[in-house]
Structure formats: structure tokens, C-alpha cells
Biopython code that builds the backbone (N, CA, C, O; Angstrom):
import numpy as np
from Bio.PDB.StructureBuilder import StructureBuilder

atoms = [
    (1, "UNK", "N", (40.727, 85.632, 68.333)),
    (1, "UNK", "CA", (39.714, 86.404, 69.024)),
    (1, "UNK", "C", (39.067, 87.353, 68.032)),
    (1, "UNK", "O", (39.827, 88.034, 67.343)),
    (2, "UNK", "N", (37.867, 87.468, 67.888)),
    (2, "UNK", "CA", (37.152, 88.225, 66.751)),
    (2, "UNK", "C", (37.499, 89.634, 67.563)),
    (2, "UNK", "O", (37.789, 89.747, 68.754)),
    (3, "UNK", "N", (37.356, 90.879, 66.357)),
    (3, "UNK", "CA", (37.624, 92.183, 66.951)),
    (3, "UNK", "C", (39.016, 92.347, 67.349)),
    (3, "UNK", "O", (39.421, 93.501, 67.497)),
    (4, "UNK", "N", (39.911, 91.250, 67.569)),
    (4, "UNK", "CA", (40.827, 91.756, 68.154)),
    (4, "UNK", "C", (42.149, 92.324, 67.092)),
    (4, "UNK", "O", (41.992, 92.416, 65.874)),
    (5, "UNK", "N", (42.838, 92.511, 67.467)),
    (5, "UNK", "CA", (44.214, 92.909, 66.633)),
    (5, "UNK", "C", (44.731, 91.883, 65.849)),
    (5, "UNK", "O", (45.020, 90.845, 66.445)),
    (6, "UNK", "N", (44.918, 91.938, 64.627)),
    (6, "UNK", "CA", (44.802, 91.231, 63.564)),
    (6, "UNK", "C", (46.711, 90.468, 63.836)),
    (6, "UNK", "O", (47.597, 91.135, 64.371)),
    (7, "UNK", "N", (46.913, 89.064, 63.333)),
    (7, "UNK", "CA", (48.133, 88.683, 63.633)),
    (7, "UNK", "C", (48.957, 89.192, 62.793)),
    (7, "UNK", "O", (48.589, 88.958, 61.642)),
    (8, "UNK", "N", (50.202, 89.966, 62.870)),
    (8, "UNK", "CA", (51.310, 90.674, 62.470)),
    (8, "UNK", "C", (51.630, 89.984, 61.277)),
    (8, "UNK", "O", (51.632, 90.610, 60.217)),
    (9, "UNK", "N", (51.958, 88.524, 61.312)),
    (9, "UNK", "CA", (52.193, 87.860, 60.531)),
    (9, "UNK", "C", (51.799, 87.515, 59.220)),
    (9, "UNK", "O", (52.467, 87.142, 58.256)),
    (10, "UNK", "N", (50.186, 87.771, 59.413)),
    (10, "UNK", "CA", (48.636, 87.760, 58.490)),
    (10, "UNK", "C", (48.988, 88.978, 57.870)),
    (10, "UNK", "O", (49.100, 88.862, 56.649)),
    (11, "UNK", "N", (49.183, 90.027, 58.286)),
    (11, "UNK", "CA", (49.310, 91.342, 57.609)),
    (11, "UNK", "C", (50.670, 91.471, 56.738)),
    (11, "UNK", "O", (50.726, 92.593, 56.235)),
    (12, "UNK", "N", (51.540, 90.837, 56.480)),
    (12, "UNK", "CA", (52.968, 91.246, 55.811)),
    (12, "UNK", "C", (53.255, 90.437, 54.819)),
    (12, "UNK", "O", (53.740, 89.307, 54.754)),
    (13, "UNK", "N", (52.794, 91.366, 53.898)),
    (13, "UNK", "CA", (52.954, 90.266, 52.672)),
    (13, "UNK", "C", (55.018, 90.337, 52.219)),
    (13, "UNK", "O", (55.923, 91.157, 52.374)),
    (14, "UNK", "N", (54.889, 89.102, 51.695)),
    (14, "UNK", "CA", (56.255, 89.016, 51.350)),
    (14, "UNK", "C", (56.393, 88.456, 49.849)),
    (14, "UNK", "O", (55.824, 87.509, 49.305)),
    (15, "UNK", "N", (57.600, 89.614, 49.245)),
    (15, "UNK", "CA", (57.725, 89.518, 47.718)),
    (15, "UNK", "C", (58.077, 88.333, 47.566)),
    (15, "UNK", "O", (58.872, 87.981, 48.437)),
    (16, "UNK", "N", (57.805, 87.496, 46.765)),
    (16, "UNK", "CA", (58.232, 86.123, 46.427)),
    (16, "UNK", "C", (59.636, 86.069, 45.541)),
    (16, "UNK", "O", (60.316, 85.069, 45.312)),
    (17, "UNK", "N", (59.872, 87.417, 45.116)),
    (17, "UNK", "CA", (61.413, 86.979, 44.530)),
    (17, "UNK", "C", (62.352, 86.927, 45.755)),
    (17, "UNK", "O", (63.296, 86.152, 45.904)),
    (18, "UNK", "N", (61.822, 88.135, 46.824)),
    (18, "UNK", "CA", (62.708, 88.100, 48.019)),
    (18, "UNK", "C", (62.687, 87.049, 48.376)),
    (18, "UNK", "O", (63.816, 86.610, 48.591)),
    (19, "UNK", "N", (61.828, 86.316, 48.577)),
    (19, "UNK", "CA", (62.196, 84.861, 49.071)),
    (19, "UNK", "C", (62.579, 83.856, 48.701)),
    (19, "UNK", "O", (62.694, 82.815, 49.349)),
    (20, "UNK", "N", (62.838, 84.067, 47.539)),
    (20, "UNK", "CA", (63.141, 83.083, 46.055)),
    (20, "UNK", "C", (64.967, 83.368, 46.573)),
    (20, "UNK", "O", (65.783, 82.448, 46.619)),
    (21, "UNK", "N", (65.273, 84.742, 46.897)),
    (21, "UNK", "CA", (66.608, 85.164, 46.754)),
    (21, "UNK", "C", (67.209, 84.919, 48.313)),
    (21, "UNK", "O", (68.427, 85.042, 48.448)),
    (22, "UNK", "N", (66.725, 84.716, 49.014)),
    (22, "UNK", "CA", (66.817, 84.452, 50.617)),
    (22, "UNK", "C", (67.300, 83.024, 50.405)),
    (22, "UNK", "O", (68.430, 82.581, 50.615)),
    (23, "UNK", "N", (66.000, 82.259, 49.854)),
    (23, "UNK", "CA", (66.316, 80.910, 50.005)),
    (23, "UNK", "C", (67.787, 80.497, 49.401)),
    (23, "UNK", "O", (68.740, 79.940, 49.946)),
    (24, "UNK", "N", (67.566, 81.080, 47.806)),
    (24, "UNK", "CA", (68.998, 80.769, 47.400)),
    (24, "UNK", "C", (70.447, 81.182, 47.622)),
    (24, "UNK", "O", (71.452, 80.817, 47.011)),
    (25, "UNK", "N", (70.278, 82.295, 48.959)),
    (25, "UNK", "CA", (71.455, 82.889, 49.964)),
    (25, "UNK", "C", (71.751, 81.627, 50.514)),
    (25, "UNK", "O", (72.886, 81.161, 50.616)),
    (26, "UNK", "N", (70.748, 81.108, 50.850)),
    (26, "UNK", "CA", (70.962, 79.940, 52.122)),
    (26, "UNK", "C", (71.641, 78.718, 51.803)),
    (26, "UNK", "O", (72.366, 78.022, 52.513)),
    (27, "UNK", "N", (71.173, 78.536, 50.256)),
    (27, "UNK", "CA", (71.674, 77.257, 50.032)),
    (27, "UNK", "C", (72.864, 77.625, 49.838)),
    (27, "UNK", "O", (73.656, 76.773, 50.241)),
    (28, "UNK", "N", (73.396, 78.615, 49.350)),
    (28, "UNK", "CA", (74.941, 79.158, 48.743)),
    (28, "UNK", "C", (75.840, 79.445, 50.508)),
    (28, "UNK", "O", (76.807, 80.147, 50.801)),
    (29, "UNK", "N", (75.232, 78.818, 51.087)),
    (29, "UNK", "CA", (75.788, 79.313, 52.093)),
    (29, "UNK", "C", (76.541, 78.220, 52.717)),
    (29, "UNK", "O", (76.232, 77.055, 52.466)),
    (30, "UNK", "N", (77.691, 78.561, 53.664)),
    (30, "UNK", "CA", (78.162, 77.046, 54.101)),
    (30, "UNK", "C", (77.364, 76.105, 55.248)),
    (30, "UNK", "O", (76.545, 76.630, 56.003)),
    (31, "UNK", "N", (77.496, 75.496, 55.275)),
    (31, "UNK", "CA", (77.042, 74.070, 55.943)),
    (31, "UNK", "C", (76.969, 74.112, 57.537)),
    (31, "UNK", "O", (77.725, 74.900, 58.105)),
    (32, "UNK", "N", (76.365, 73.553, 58.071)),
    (32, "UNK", "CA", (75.966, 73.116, 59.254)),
    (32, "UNK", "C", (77.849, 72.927, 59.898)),
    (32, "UNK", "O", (78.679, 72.110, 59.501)),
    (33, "UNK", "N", (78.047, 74.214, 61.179)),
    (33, "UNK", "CA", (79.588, 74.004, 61.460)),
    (33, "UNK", "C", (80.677, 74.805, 60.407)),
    (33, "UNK", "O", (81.777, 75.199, 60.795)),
    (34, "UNK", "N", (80.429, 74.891, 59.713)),
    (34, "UNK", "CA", (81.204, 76.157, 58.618)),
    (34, "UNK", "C", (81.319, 77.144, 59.531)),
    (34, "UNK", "O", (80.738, 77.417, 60.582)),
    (35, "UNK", "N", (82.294, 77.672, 58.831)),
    (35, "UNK", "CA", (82.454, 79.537, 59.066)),
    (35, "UNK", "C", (82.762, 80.304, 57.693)),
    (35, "UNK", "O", (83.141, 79.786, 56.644)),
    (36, "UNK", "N", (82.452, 81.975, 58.000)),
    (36, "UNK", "CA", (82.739, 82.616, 56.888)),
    (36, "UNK", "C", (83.664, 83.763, 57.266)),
    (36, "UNK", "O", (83.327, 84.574, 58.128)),
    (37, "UNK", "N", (84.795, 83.835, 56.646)),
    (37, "UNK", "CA", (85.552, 85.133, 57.214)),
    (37, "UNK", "C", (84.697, 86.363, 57.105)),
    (37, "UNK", "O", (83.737, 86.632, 56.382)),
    (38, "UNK", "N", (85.258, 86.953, 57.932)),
    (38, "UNK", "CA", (84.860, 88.163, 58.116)),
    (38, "UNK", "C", (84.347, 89.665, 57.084)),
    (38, "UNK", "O", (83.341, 90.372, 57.007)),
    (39, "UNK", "N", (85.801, 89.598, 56.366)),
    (39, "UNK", "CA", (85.682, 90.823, 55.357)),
    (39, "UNK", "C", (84.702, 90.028, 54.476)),
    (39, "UNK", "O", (83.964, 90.815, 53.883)),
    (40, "UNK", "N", (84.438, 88.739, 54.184)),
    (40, "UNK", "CA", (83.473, 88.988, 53.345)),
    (40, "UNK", "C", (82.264, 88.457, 53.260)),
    (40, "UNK", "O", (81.456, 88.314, 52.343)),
    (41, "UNK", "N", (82.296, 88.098, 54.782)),
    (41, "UNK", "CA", (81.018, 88.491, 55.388)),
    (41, "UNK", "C", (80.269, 90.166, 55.020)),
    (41, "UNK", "O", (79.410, 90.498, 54.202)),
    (42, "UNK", "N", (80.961, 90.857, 55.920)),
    (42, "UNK", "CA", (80.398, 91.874, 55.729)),
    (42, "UNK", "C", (80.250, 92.821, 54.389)),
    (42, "UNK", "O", (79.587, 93.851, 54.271)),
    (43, "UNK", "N", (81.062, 92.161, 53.430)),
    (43, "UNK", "CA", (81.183, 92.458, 51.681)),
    (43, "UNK", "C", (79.608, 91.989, 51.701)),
    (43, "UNK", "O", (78.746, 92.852, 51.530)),
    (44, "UNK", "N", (79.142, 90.266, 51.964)),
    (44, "UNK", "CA", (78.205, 90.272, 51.331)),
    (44, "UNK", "C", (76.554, 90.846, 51.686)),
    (44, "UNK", "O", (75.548, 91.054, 51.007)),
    (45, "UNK", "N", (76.875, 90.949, 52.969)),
    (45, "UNK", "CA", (75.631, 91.677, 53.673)),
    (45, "UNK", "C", (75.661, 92.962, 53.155)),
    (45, "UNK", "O", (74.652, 93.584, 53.488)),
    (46, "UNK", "N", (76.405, 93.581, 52.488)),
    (46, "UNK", "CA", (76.765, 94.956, 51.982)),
    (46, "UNK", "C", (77.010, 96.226, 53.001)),
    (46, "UNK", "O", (76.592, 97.347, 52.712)),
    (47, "UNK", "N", (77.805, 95.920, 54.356)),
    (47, "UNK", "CA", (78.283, 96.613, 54.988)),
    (47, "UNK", "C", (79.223, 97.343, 54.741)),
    (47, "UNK", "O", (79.228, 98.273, 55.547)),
    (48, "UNK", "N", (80.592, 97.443, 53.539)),
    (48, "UNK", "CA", (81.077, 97.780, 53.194)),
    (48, "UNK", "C", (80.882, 97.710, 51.432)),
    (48, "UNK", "O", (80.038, 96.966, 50.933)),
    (49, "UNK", "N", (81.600, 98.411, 50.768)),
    (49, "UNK", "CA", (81.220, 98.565, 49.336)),
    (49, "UNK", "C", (81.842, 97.280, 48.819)),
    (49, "UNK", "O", (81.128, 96.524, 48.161)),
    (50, "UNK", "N", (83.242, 96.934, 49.084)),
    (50, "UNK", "CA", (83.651, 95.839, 48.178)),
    (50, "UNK", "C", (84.783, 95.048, 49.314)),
    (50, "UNK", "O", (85.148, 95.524, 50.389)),
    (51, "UNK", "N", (85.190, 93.736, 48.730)),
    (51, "UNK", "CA", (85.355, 93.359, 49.605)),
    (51, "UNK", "C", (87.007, 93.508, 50.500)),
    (51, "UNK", "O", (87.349, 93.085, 51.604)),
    (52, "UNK", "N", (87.642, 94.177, 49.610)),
    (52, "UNK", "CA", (89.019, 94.497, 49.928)),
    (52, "UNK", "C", (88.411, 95.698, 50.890)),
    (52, "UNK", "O", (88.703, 95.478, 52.065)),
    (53, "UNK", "N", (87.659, 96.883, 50.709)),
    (53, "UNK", "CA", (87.213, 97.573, 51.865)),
    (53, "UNK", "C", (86.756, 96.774, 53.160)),
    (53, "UNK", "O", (87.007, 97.227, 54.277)),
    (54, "UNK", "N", (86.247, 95.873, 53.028)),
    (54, "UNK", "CA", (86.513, 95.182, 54.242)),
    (54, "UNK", "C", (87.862, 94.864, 54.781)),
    (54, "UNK", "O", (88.318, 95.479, 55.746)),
    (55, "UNK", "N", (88.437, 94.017, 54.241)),
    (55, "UNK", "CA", (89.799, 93.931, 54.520)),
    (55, "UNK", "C", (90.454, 94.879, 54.995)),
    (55, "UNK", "O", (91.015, 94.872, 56.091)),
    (56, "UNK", "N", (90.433, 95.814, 54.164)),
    (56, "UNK", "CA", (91.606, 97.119, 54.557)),
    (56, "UNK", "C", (90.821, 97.448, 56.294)),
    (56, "UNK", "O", (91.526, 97.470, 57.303)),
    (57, "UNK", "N", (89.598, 97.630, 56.328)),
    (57, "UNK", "CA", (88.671, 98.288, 57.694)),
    (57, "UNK", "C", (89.406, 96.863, 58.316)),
    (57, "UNK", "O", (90.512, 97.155, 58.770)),
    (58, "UNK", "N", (89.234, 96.067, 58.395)),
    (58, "UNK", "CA", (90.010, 94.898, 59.510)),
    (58, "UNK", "C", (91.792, 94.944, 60.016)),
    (58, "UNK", "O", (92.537, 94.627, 60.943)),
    (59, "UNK", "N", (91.787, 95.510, 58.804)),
    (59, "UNK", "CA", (93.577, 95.829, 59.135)),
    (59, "UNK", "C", (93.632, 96.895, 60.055)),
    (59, "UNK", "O", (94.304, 96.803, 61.081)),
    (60, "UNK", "N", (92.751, 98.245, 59.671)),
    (60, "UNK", "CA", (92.514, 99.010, 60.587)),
    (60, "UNK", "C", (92.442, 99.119, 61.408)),
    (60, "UNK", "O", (92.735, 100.153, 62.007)),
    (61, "UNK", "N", (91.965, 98.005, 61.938)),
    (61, "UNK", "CA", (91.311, 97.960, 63.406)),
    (61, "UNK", "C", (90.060, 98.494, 63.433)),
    (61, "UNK", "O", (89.853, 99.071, 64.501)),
    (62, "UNK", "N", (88.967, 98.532, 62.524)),
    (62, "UNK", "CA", (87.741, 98.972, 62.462)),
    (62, "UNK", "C", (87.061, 98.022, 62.320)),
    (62, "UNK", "O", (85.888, 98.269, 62.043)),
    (63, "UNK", "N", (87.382, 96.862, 62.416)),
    (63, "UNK", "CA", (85.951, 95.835, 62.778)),
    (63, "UNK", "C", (86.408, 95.212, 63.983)),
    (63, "UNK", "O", (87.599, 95.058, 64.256)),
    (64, "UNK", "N", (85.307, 94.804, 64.805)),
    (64, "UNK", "CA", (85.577, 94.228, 65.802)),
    (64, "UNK", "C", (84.636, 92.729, 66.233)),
    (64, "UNK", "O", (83.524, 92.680, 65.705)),
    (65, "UNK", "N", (84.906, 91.899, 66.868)),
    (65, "UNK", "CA", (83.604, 90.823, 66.727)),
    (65, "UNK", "C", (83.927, 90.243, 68.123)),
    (65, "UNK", "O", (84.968, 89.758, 68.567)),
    (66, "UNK", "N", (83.129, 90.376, 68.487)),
    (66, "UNK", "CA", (82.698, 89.906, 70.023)),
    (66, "UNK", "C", (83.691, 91.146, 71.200)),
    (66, "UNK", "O", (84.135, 90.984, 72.336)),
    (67, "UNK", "N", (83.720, 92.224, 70.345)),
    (67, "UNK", "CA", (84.782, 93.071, 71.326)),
    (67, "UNK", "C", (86.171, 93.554, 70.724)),
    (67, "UNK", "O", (86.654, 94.685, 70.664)),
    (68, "UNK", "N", (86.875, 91.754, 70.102)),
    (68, "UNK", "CA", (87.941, 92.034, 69.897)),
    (68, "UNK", "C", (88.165, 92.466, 68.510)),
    (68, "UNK", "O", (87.297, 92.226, 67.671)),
    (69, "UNK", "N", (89.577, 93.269, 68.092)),
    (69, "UNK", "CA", (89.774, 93.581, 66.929)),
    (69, "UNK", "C", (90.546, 92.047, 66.163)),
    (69, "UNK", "O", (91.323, 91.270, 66.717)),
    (70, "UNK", "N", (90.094, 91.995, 64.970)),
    (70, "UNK", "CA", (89.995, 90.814, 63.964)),
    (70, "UNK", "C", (90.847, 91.331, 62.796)),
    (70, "UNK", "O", (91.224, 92.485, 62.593)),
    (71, "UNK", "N", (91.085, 90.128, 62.011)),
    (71, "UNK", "CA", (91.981, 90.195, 61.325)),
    (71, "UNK", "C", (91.178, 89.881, 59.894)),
    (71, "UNK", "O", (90.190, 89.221, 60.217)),
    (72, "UNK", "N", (91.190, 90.105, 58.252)),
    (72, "UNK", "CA", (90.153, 89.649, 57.324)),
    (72, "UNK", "C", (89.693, 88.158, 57.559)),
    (72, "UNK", "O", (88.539, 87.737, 57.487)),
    (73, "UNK", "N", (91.020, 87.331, 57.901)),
    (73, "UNK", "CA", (90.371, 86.076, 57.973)),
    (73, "UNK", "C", (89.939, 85.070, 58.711)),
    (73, "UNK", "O", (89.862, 83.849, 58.581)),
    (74, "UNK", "N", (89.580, 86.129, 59.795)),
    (74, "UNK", "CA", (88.611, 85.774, 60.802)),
    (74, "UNK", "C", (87.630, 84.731, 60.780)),
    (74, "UNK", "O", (87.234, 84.633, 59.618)),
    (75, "UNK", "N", (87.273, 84.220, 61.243)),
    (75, "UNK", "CA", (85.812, 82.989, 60.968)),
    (75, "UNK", "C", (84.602, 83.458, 61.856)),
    (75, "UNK", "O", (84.446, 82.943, 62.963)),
    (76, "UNK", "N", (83.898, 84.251, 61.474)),
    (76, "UNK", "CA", (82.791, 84.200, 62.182)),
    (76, "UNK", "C", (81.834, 83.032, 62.379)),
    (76, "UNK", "O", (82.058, 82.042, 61.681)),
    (77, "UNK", "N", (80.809, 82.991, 63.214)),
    (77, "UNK", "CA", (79.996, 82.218, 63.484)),
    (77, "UNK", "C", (78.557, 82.828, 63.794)),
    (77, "UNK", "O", (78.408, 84.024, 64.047)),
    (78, "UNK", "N", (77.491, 81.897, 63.755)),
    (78, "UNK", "CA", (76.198, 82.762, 64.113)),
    (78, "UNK", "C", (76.363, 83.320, 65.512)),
    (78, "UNK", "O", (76.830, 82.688, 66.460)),
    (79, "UNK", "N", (76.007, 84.350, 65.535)),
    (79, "UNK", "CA", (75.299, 84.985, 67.015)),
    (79, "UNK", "C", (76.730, 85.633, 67.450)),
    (79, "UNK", "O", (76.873, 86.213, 68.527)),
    (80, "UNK", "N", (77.687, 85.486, 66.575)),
    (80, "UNK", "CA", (78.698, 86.661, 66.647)),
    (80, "UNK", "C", (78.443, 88.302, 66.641)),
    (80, "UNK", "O", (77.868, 88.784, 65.665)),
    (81, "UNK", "N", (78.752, 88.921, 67.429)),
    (81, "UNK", "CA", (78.272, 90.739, 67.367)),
    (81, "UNK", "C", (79.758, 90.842, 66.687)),
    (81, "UNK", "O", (80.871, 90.345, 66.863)),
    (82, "UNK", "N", (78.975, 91.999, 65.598)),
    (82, "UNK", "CA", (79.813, 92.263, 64.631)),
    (82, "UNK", "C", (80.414, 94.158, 64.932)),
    (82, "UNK", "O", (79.296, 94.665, 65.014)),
    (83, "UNK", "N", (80.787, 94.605, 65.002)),
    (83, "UNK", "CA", (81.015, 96.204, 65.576)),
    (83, "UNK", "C", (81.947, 96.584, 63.562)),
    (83, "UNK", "O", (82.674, 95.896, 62.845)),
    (84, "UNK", "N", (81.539, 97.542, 63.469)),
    (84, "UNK", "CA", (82.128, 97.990, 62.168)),
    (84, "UNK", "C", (81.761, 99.756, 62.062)),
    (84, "UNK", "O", (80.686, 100.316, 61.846)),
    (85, "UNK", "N", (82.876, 100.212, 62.263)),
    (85, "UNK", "CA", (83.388, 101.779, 61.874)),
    (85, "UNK", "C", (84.050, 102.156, 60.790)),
    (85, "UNK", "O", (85.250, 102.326, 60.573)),
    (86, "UNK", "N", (82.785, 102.299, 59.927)),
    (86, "UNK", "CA", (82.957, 102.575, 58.025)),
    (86, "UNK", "C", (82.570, 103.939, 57.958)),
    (86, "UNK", "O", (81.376, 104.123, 58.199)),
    (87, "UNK", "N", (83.100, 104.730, 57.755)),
    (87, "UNK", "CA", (82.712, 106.210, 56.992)),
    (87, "UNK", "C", (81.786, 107.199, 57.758)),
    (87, "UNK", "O", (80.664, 107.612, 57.467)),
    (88, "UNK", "N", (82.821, 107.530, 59.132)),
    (88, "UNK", "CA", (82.241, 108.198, 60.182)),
    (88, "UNK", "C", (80.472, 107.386, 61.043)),
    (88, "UNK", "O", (79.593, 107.986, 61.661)),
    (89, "UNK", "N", (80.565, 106.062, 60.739)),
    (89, "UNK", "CA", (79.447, 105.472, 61.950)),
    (89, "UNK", "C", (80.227, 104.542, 62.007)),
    (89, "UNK", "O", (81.153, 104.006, 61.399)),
    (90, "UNK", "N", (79.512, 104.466, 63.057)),
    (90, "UNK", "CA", (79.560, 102.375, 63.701)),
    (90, "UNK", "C", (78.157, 101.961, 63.633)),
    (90, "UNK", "O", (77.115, 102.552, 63.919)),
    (91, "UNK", "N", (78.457, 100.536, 63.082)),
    (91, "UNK", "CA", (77.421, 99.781, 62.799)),
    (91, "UNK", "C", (77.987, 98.678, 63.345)),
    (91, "UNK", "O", (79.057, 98.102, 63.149)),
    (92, "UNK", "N", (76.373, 98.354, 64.616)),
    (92, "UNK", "CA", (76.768, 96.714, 65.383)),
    (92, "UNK", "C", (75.818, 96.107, 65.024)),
    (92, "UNK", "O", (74.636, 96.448, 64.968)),
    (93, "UNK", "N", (76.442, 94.935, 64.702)),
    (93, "UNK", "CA", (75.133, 93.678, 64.404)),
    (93, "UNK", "C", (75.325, 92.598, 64.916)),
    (93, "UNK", "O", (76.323, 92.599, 65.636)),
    (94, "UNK", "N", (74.817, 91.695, 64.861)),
    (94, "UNK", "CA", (74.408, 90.231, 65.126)),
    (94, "UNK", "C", (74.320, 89.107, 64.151)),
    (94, "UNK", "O", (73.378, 88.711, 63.465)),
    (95, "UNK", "N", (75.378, 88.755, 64.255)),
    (95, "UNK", "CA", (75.518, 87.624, 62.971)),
    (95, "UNK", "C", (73.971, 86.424, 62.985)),
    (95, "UNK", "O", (73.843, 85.671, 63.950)),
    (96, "UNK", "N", (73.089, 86.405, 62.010)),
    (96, "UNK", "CA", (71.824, 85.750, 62.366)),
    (96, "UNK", "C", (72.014, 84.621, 61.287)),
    (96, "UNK", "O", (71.141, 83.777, 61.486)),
    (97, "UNK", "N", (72.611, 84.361, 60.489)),
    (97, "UNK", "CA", (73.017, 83.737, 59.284)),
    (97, "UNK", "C", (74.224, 83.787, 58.187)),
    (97, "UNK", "O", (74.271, 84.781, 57.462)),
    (98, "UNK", "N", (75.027, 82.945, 58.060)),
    (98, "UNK", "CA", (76.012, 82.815, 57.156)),
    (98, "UNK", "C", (76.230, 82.564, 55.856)),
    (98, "UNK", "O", (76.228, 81.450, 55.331)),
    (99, "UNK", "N", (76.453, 83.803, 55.234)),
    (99, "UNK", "CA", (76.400, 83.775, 53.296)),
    (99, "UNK", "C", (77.891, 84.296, 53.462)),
    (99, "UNK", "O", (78.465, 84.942, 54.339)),
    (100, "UNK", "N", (78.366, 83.611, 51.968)),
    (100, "UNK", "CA", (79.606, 84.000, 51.320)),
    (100, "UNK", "C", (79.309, 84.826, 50.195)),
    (100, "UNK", "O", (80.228, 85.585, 49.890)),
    (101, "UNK", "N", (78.014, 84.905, 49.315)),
    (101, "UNK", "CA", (78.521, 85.543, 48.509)),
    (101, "UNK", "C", (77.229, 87.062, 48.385)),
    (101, "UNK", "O", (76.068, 87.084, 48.794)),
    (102, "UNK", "N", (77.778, 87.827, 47.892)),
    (102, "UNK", "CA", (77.112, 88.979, 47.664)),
    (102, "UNK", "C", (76.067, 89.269, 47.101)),
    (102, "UNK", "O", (76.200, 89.333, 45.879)),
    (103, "UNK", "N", (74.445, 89.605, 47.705)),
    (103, "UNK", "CA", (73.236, 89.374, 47.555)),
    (103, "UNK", "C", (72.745, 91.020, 47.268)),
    (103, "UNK", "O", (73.351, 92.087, 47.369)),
    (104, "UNK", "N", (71.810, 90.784, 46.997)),
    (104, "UNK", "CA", (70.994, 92.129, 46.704)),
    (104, "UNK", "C", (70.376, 93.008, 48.031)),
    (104, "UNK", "O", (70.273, 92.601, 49.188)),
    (105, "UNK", "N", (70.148, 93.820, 47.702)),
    (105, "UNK", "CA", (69.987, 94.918, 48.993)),
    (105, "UNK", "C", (68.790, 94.525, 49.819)),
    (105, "UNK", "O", (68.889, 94.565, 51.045)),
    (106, "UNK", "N", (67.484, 94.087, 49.151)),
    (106, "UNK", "CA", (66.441, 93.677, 49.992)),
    (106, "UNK", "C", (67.144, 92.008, 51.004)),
    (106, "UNK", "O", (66.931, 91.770, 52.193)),
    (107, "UNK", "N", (67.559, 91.567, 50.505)),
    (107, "UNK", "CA", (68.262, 90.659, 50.655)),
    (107, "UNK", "C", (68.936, 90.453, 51.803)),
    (107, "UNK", "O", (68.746, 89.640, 52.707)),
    (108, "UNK", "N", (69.707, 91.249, 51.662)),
    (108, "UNK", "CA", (71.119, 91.464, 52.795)),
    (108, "UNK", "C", (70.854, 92.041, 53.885)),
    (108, "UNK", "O", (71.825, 92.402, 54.549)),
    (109, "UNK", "N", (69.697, 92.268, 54.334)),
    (109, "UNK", "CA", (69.114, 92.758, 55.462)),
    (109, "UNK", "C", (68.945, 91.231, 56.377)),
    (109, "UNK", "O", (68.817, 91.376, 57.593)),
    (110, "UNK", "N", (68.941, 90.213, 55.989)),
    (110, "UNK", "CA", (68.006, 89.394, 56.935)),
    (110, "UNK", "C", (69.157, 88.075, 57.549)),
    (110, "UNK", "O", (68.839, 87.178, 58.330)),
    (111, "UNK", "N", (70.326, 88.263, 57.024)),
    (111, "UNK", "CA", (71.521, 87.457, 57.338)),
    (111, "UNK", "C", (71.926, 88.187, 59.144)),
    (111, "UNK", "O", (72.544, 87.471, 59.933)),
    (112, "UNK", "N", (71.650, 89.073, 59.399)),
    (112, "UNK", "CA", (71.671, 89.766, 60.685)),
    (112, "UNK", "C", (71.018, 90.809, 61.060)),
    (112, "UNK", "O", (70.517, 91.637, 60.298)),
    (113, "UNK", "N", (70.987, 90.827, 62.291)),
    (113, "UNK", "CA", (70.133, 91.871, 63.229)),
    (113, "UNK", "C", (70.557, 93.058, 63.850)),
    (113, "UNK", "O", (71.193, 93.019, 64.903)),
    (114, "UNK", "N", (70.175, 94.411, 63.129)),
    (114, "UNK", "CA", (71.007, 95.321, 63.978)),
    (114, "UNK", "C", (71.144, 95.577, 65.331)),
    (114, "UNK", "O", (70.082, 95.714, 65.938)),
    (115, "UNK", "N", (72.208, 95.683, 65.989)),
    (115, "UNK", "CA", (71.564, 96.170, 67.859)),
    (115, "UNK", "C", (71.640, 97.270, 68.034)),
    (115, "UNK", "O", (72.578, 97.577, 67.298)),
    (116, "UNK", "N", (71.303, 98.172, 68.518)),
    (116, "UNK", "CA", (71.645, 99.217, 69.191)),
    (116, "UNK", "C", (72.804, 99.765, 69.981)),
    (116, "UNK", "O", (72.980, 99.432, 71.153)),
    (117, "UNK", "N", (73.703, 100.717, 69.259)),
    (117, "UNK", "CA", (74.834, 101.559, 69.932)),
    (117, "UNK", "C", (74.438, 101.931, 71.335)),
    (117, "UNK", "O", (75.200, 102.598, 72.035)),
]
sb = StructureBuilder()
sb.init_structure("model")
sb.init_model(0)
sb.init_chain("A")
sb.init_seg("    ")
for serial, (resi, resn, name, xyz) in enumerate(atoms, 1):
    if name == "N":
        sb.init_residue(resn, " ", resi, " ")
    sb.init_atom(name, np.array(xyz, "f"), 0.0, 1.0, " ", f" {name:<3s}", serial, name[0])
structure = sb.get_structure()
């Protein structure tokens, strides 16, 4: 529609290394039916600093996924809600994609979706 509000999509340009580094998350990632444990899951999305801090927060009882408390070698799956109480917050997300290994910060945003506490 002329005049009208321009498509969201048209307007957002996207860095091409980010996507250079997305893509190659994906391929490094497991397969159609895979799972990725937990602690380092959230190691590589960079929810925690390293990946034994994950671990130790799972022993804790500070991660939780779908509710329940988990153990490091958990198997997540997509569309798993992830609950994690690291360093006075909780952070819940939404498992949107599965990487094993540890990506860069622009990066690690797009493997899941935050929800709202």
C-alpha cells in the first residue's frame, strides 16, 4: 500500500557476519531428533559464564525446565521453557534452537526466546 507503514522486515538490516555465525551455529548443531544437555546448553547461549557453572546451578536446583528441577545431563528439546536462577535473577526462556557449542554474544541471542517472569 503506498503511504503506508513501511514492512518491518524491509527496514532491518542484518550484519552478514551475524548471519554467517548463526548459520554456522546451526550446522554445528545436532540433527533432526537430537538433544543437548542442559548445562551446556545454557554454557552456550551464554546464560551462565562457563560450563561447570551450569552444572554446579543444576545440582543446585537452580535450573528448572518445563517446571521441574534437572540434573546437568538433562536433554533438552526445542520449545522446552528453560527457568535459570544465576546471580540474584531468574531468567526464563524458550528453547527456539539447539547448539552445543559456545557462540558469540550477538549470536546467542537467537537459539531462544525470552518470556516473561
Amino acid at each position: 500500500m503506498p503511504g503506508g507503514p513501511p514492512d518491518a522486515k524491509a527496514t532491518v538490516a542484518v550484519d552478514p557476519n551475524v548471519a554467517a555465525a548463526v548459520a554456522a551455529a546451526e550446522a554445528a548443531g545436532p540433527q533432526t531428533g537430537e538433544t543437548v544437555r542442559v548445562d551446556s546448553w545454557i554454557w552456550s547461549v551464554r546464560l551462565v559464564k562457563t560450563r561447570s557453572a551450569g552444572a554446579t546451578a543444576c545440582k543446585g536446583g537452580h535450573v528448572r525446565v518445563n517446571g521441574d528441577r534437572v540434573k546437568p545431563a538433562h536433554s533438552l528439546r526445542v520449545g522446552d521453557e528453560v527457568r535459570l536462577v544465576h546471580e540474584g535473577r531468574e531468567r526464563i526462556v524458550v528453547v527456539k534452537r539447539l547448539i552445543r557449542k559456545r557462540v558469540g554474544a550477538p549470536v546467542a541471542v537467537h537459539p531462544y526466546v525470552a518470556a516473561l517472569a
